[in-house]
N, C-alpha and C positions, 0 to 999 in steps of 0.2 A: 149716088155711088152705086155703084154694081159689085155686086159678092159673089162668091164664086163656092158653094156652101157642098163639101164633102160628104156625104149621111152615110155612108156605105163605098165597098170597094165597086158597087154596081148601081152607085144613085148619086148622082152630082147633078145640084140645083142653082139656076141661075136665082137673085136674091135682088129686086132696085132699092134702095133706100135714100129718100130726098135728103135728109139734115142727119149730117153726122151726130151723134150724143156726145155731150162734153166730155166724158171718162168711159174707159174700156168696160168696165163694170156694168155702165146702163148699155154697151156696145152690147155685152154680150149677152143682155136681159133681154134686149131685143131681140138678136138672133133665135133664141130660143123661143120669144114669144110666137116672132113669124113663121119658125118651118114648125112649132108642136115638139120641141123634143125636151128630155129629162137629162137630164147627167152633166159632167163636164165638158168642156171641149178645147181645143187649141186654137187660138186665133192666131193666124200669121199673114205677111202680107206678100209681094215680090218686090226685093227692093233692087232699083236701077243701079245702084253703086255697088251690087255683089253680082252683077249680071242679070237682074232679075231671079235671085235661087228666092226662097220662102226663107224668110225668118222671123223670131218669135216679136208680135207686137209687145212690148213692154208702155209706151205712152202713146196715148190719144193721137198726138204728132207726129207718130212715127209712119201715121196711115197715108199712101196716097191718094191723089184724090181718084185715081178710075180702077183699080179695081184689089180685093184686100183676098185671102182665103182662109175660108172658116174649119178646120178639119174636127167634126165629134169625135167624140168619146166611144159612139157606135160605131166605127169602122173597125174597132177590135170588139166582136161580136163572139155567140158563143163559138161558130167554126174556127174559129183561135182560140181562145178562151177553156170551152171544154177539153179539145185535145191535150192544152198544157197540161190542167188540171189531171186528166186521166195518166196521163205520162210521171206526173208527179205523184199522183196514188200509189205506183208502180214498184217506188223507185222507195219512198219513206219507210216503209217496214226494215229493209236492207240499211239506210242510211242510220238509222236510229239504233241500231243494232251495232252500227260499226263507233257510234260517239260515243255508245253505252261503254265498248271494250274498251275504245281510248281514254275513255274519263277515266273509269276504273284501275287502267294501266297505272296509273298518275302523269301518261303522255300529254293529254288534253285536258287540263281541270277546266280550263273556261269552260267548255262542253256541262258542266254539272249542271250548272245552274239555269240553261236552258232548256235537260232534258226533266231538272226538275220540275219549270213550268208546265210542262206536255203533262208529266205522272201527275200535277196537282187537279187536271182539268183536262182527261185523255179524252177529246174527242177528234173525230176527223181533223175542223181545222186548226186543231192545236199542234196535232201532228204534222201534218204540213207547213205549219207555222216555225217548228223549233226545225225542223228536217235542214228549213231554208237558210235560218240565221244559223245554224249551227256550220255549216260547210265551210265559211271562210276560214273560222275558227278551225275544225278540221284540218284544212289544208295551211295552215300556217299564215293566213292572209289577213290581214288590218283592216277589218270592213267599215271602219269608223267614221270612213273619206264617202264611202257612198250609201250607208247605216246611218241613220240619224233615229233618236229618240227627244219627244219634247214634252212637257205639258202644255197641252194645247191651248190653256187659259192663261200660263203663269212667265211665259217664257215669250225673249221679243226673237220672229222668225227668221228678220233677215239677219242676226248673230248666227242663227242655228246652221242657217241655211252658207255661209260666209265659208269660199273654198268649194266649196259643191260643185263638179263640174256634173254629171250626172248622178242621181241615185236616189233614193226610199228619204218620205218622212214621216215618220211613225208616230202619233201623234196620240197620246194618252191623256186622262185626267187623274190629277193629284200626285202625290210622289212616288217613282218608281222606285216598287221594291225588289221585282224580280229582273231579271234577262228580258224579260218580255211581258205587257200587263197582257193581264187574262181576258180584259173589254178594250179594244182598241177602238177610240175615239174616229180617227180619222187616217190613214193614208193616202201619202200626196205622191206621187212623180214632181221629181227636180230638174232641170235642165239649165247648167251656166246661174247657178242660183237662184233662180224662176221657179215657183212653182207652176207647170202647164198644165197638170190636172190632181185632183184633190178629191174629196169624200168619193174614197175607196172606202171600201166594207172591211177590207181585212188583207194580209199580209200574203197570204197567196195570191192575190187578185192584183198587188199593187206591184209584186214582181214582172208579173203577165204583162203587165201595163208597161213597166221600165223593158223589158225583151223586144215586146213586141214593138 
């Protein structure tokens, strides 16, 4: 099988592999083993019956046999990655400022309880953290369709995930007491109820992830 292995928006490697592995999981053990890399990544293949566009392997079967594309997790690197962040340092002092007056108004109460999170534990990324989930609320929007919250031990994922066409899964240990836990376990990207990448650090990083 030949792969066709993305590392960068300026490093595309060609990849041979004799014997497929029975399941995507040792697929994508292997990928990592042979080019060296760390992190998640998107496995996709081109399939003849959509024109050859890229879509997401979901089963072993779904591979053909000549040739699959493997896209990392590195191709959103910090040249993406820092910008947002810097853009979004920018932006949180004003935004936080503006939830505080709408909570207070009694216009936005949902707004309380996230910007209570940030005051229990003001650091940077808490701020950025409440700034983000706070905005749909803000703007009057239902983010619950692309928001998800889970315990990541206690809860079965594809109920959570059921309906999801894109968006955030937030992924905590033990029961949520606030808007937002203070240690987030894991954040995932969703796609079509798929998760395509998972252990994010945190809730800024796993937006960057869903934009980008």
């Amino acid at each position: 099988m030949l792969l066709r292995v993305i590392v960068s928006a300026n490093e595309i490697r060609r990849l041979s592999i004799k014997n497929i592995p029975p399941s995507i999981e040792e697929l994508c053990q292997l990928l990592q083993n042979k080019i060296g890399l760390r992190g998640s990544f998107i496995l996709q293949f081109e399939d003849p019956e959509f024109g050859n566009k890229l879509c997401h392997v979901r089963d072993i079967k779904d591979l053909p046999t000549e040739q699959i594309s493997a896209e990392f997790k590195r191709i959103v690197t910090t040249d993406l990655l820092q910008p947002f962040l810097e853009g979004l340092d920018g932006l949180v002092p004003t935004l936080l400022e503006v939830y505080k007056a709408a909570a207070m108004s009694g216009r936005k109460l949902s707004l309380k309880s996230i910007l209570h999170c940030h005051e229990k534990d003001d650091t940077n990324q808490k701020r950025r953290t409440a700034a983000l989930l706070g905005l749909p609320n803000y703007i009057s929007e239902d983010p619950s369709g692309i928001i998800k919250t889970c315990d990541a031990h206690g809860e079965q994922l594809y109920m959570i995930m059921k309906g999801m066409q894109v968006g955030l899964l937030i992924g905590h240990e033990g029961v949520l007491l606030d808007a937002f836990q203070q240690e987030v376990f894991n954040v995932a990207v969703v796609v079509e109820e798929t998760i395509i990448l998972q252990s994010l650090q945190n809730v800024p990083e796993g937006f960057a992830m869903l934009l980008f």
